[in-house]
N, C-alpha and C positions, 0 to 999 in steps of 0.2 A: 403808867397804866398797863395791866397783864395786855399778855398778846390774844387777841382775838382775829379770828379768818380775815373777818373785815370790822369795822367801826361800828359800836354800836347805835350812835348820832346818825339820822338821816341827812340834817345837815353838815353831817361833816365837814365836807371839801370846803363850803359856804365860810365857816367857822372860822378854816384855818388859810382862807385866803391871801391873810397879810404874810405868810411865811415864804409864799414863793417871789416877794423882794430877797430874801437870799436864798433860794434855791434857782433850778433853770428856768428862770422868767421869762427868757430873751427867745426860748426855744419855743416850738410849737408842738403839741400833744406827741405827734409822732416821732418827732427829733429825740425829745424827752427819754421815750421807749427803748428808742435806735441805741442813744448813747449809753442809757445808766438800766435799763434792760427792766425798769420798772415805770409804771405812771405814773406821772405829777400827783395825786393824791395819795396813790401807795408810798409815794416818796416820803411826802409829809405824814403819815401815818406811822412809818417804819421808826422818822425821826422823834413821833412822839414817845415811842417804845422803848426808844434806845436814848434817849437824851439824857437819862440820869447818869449813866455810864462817861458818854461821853461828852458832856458839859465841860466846859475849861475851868479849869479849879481857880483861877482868876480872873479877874474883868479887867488884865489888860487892854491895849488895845491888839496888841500883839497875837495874841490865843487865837485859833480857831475855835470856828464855833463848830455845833456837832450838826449843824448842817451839812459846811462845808465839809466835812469830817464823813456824812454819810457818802453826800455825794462820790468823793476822791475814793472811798470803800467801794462803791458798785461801778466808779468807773475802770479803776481798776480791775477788779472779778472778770469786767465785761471783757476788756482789752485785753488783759494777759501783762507779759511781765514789758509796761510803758509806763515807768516810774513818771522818767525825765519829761515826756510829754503829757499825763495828768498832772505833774505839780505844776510845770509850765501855765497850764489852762485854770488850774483856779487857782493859780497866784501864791503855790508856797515853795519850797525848798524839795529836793528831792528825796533829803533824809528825813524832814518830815510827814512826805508822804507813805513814807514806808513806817514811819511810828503811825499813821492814822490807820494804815491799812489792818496792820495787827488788833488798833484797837478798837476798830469797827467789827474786826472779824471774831474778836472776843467777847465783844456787845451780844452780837448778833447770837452767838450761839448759846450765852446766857440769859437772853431774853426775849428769844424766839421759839420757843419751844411747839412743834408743829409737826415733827416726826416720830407718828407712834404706830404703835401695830394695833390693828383691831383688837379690842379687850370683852366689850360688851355682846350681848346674844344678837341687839342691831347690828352694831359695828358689823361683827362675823357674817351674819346674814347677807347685807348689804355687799359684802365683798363678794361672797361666795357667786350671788346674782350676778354680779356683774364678771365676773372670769368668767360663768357658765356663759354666759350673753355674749362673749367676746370667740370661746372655744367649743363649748358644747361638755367639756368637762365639770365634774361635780366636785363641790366640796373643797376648792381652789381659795382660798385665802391670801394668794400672793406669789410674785415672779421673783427667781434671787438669783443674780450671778456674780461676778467681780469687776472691777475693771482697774488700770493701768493710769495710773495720773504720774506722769513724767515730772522729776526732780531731779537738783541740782547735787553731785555726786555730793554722800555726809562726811565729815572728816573719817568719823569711825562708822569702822563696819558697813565700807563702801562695798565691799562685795555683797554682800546681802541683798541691799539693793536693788544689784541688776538681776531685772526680768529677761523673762526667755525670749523675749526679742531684742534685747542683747543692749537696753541703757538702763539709766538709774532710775525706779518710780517707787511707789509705793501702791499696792495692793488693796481696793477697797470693797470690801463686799457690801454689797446693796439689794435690800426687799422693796418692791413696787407695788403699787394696788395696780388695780386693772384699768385705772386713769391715770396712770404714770406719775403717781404722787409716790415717793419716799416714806414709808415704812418701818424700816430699819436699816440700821447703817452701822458697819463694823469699821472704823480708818483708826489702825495702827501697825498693821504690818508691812514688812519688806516688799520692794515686790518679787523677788526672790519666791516668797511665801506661795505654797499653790493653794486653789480656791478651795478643795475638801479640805485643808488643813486650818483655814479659815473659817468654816463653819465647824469644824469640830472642834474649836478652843471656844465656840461664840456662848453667849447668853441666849441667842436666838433659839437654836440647837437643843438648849437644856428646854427653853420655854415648849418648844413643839411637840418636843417629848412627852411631858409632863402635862401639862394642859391641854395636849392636841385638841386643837379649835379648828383645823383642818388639816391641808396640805398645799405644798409651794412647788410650783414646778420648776424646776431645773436643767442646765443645757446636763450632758455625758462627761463633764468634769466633776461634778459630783457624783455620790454612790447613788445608790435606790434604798429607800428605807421607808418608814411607815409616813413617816413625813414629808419626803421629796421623793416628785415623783419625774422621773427622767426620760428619754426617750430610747425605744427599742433601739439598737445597734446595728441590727441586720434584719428589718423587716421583708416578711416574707407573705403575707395574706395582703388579699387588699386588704382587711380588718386594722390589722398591723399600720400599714400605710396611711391609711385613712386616721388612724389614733395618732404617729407620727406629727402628721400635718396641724390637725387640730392641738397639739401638745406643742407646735413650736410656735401659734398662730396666737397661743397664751400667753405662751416665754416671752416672745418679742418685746413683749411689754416694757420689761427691763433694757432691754438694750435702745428701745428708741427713748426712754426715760433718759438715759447715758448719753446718748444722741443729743438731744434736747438742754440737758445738762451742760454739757463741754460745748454746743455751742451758742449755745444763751451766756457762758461765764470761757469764755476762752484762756482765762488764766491755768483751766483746767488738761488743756490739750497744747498738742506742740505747737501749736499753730500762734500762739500765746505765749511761747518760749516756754521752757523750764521754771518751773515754781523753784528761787532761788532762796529758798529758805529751808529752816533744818526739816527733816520729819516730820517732827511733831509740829509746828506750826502749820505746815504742808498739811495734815490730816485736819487742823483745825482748819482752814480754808477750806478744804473738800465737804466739811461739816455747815461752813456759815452758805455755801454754794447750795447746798443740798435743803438746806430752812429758807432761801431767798427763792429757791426753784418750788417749792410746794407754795411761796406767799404768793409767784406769780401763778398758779395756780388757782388761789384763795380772789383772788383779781382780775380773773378770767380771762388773762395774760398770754393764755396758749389758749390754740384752737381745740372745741373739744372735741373726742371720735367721732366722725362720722357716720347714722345709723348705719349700718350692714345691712346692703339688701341684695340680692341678687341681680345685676346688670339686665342678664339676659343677653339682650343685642349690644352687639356694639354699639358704647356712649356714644359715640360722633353722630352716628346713624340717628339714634335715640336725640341726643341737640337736635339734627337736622328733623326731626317728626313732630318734634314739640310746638304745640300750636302758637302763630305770633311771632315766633323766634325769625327776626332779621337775619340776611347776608354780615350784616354789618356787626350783631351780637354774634354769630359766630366766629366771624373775625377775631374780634373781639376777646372770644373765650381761647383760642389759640393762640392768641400772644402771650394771655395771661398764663396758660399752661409753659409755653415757652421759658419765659422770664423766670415761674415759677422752680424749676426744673435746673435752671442754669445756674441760679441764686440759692439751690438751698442744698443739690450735689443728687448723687444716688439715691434717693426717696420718689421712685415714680408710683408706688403704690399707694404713698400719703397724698402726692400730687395728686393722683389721678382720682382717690376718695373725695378729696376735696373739692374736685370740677366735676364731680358724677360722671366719670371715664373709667374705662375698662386700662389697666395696664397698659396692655397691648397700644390701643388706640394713644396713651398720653406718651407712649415709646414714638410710636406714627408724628403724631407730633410736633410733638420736640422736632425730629428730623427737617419736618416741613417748616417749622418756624428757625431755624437755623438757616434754613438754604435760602430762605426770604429775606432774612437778615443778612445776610451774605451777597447775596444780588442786587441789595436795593440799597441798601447803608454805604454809600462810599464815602468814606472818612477818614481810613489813614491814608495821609498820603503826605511822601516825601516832600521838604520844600524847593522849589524849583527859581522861583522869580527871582528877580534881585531883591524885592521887598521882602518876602519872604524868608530869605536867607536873611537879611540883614537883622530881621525879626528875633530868628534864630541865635544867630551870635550876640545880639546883644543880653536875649534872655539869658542866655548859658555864663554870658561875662559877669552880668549883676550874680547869680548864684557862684561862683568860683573864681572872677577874675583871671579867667585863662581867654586869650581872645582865638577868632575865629570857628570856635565849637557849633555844629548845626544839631549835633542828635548825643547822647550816650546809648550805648549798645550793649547790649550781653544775652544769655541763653537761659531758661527757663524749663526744669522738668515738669511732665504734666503726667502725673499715674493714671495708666489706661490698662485694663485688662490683658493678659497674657496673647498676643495674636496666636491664632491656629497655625497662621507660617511664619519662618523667621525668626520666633520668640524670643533666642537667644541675643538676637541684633536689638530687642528693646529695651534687653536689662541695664539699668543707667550705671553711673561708680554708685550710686546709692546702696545698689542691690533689689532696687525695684523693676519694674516693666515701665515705661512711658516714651513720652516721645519726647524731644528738644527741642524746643523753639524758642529761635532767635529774634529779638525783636529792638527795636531803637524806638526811643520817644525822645521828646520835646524835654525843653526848660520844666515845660508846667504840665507835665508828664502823660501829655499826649501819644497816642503811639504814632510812627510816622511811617514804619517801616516792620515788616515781620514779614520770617520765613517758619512756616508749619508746615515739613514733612519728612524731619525728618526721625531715624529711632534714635532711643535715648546713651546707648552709647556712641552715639557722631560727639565727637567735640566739639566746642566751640569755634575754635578756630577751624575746622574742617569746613561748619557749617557757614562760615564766611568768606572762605575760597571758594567755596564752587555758587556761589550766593551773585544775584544781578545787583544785589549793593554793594559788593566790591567795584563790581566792574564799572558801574557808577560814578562811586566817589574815586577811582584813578582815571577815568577818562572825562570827567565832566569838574571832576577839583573845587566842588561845592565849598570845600571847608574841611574839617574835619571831625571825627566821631571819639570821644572820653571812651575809652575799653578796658576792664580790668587783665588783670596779667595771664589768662587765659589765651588772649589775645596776641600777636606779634605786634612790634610798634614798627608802622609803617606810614607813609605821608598820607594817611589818610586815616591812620588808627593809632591816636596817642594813647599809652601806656603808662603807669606807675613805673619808677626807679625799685629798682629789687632791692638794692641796700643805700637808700638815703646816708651820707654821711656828715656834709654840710648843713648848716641849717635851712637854707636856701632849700637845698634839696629836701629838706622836712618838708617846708613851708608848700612847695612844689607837690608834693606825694598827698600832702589834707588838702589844698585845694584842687586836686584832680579826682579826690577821694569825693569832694564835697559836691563838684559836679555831676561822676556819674550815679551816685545817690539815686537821682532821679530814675534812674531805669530801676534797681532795688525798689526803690517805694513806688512805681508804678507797677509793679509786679506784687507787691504786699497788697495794693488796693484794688486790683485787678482780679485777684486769689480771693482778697476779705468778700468782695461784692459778690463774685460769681464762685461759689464754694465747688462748685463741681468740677473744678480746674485742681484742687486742693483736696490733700486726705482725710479731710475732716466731711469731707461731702461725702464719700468713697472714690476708690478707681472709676475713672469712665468705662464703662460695658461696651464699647462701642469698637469697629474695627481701627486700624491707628487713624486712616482717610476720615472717618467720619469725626474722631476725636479733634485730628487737625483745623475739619472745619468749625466744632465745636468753639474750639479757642478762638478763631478767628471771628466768630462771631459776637465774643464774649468783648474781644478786641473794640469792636465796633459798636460794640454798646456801652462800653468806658469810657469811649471819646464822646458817646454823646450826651452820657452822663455828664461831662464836663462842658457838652457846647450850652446842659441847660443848668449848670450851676450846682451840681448839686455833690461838686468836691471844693474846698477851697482854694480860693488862689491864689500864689505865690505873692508874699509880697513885695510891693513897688521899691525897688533898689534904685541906685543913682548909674547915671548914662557914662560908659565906659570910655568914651571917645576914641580918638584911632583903631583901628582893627590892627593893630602891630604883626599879629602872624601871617595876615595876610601876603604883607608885606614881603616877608621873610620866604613863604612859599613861593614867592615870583623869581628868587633866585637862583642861577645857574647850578648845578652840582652840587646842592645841599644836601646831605646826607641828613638822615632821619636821626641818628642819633643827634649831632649837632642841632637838627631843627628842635628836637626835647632838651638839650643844654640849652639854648637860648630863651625857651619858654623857662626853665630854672630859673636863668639870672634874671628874669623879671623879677625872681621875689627875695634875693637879694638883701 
């Protein structure tokens, strides 16, 4: 069936009921959304589109079907580059999920066709209205600038490649309406390649020229011509100023389209690893992302703008005046700003449109629902009992088979904006500004223990010497903590062997690998949940103190996200029996290296 926005059958969904026996049945409307970044009916709609394509050319039993085939397509896009754990979840191989992913992504951009540029006197009109409604400028048909989709260095003509922020991507220029739908889309060059040199090899270019139907605004990396219209350099009138504002207030468009893009299909951002594919595959992904982001769209999948109206008073004030409005909806509406804020990263002026607040006010905030969250949520906390510990050890024996382990530990960068003092003390080894924070969780990647304060180049291990969990675990001898090689191995901080040579000593190095895992992937879902920890949110605006508590709160609401389920839980492994390093710590002059040979010969 050709692609249309949505289905022309009112009954649709009704229709095609029986198909969610093999699609996400098991899931619940919002799960659905969460995981595969489209609705249960878009789902089934997409699959009716694409099914000629991708039908198994035999009725073994073996084929997938082009259900499963869509599915393992968007869960991928969504997740980034997690072969081994979507093929895992719907039960294929992980080379075949890499042949499904190309061939969903080839489906998709042959028979989805959904990105076009205004053609007709509507269409142009339509557009025009809506940029003037957004900026006050006339005659605006469209926002264009580039952006950076990180990839996997190409055999040939790897320098090209690297962009000026110094790795390997490719270069994709992209036109927006004034509803952050896709337009046009240039994905073939380097990222090497700069954005004027991209619109001046384009079709787009030749089109504007030639049929000027309007004009497209643009950031100062493109020229000024009759068709793109850019911003002053050096404004000097208020006129000037006041045209600036309104002129980037258009642009934006694009870039929160971009926004929205990479983090709806995370395959697209680093955050999602490198697109480990050549180029050109890499562009056709950035292409089937960019026809899946206008369907959610067509699906009413994202929120739409906000009308524009002038505040006036401060929102909060404004909440507080509204007639009827409870203590308790106020409350209420400040969590929700909270949550909102912490989950989706630097976007307070989307936040604050979207609760009818003033910037300002959803800045206020934030603040106040952090420091309430901070005071009121007490939940990491180290294990102290015997049961407790005992909890401990055994969670951490069933994942690794190392005995006596209570936490894994390691440090964590969090980009916060340049401080006014110090600055240089928070540039990390990355070459960014942030802070370090050290933190230990659980078997089932609770946090247990974290230190935020300090800047980002403290080392690791600095940040553990002068840390009350040192001093802890050597005068209280809980157990001990899994540390990567950052780390010194000391009776209380097992470390990895630097050159395994025996197999023992392999066998040794993966399951101490396997254990502290858990601080890694609590830190991956701790980043995924609360995006404003993470570059994909932006830097925290905030000074390092406030960032720290930032995280700390973000901390506290990970663990309780897990106290109400709503991560999975480890699964039930078998009961370790003796605590054997227990043992071995009770005696006289053990030296720490010999205490890590002995934990070696266990695997033997």
């Amino acid at each position: 069936m050709p692609y249309t926005s949505k289905p022309y059958c009112y009954d649709y969904e009704e229709t095609c009921s029986k198909k969610l026996e093999n699609g996400p049945h098991h899931l619940s409307d919002v799960e659905v959304v969460d995981r595969y970044r489209l609705s249960r009916i878009a789902i089934i709609y997409l699959e009716d589109n694409l099914r000629n394509d991708l039908s198994p050319p035999t009725n073994r039993s073996q084929s997938v079907s082009s259900m499963t085939k869509v599915l393992v397509g968007l869960r991928v896009l969504s997740k980034g580059n997690f072969l081994s754990e979507v093929a895992d979840l719907h039960g294929i191989s992980k080379q075949t999920a890499s042949r499904v992913l190309h061939e969903f992504v080839d489906a998709v951009n042959r028979n989805i066709d959904n990105i076009r540029f205004p053609r007709t006197q509507q269409e142009l009109a339509e557009a025009k209205l809506g940029f003037y409604k957004r900026c006050k400028i006339a005659n605006i048909v469209g926002a264009v600038d580039g952006t950076l989709v990180p990839i996997i260095a190409p055999k040939d003509s790897g320098e090209a490649y690297i962009c000026r922020k110094g790795f390997h991507a490719i270069n994709v220029m992209a036109t927006c309406s004034h509803d952050r739908r896709f337009i046009d889309i240039v994905a073939k060059w380097p990222g090497s390649q700069h954005d004027s040199s991209v619109m001046n090899t384009s079709s787009l270019k030749e089109h504007m020229e030639s049929e000027r139907p309007g004009m497209l605004l643009a950031d100062s990396g493109y020229p000024l011509t009759t068709s793109l219209l850019t911003p002053l350099a050096n404004p000097v009138t208020p006129a000037e100023a006041r045209y600036n504002n309104a002129q980037s207030k258009g642009r934006m468009v694009i870039e929160q389209s971009f926004g929205i893009l990479k983090g709806r299909f995370r395959c697209l951002h680093k955050t999602g690893g490198v697109l480990s594919y050549s180029p050109e595959k890499s562009c056709a992904i950035f292409m089937a992302c960019a026809r899946l982001h206008n369907m959610c769209l067509d699906w009413g999948l994202t929120l739409d703008d906000a009308q524009v109206v002038d505040p006036g008073q401060d929102a909060m004030e404004a909440w507080m005046g509204q007639p009827g409005l409870q203590v308790q909806e106020l409350r209420r509406r400040v969590v929700l700003v909270g949550l909102r804020v912490l989950s989706k990263g630097n976007f307070l002026s989307e936040v604050a449109d979207l609760h009818g607040i003033s910037k300002q006010t959803a800045s206020r905030v934030l603040h106040e629902f952090v420091d309430a969250v901070n005071r009121n949520i007490d939940n990491i906390r180290f294990p102290r009992t015997q049961q407790e510990l005992a909890e401990a050890k055994l969670g951490f024996y069933k994942r690794c088979k190392i005995a006596n382990i209570v936490g894994a530990v390691d440090g964590t960068l969090v980009p916060i904006i340049a401080p006014k003092d110090s600055g240089e003390a928070y540039i990390c080894r990355k070459g960014f500004h942030a802070i370090n924070v050290m933190a230990t969780c659980s078997h089932d990647r609770r946090f247990i223990d974290i230190v935020a304060k300090w800047p980002g180049s403290q080392h690791d291990s600095s940040v553990m010497n002068t840390s009350s969990l040192k001093e802890h675990m050597e005068s209280e001898r809980p157990g001990m903590l899994l540390a990567d090689s950052g780390y010194p191995l000391t009776t209380s901080l097992l470390t990895p062997l630097a050159n395994p040579v025996t197999p023992a000593e392999a066998r040794y190095n993966n399951a101490q690998s396997k254990g502290r895992m858990v601080i890694e992937q609590s830190f991956g879902i701790l980043k995924g949940r609360f995006r404003c920890l993470h570059k994909t949110g932006g830097v925290l605006s905030y000074s390092p103190e406030k960032s720290c508590a930032i995280f700390m709160a973000c901390a506290r609401l990970h663990n309780m996200c897990l106290d109400w389920g709503l991560t999975l839980d480890d699964a039930q492994v078998v009961d370790p029996g003796q605590d054997a390093m227990e043992a071995w710590m009770g005696q006289p002059g053990l030296q720490v290296q010999e205490l890590r040979r002995r934990v070696v010969n266990t695997f033997v």
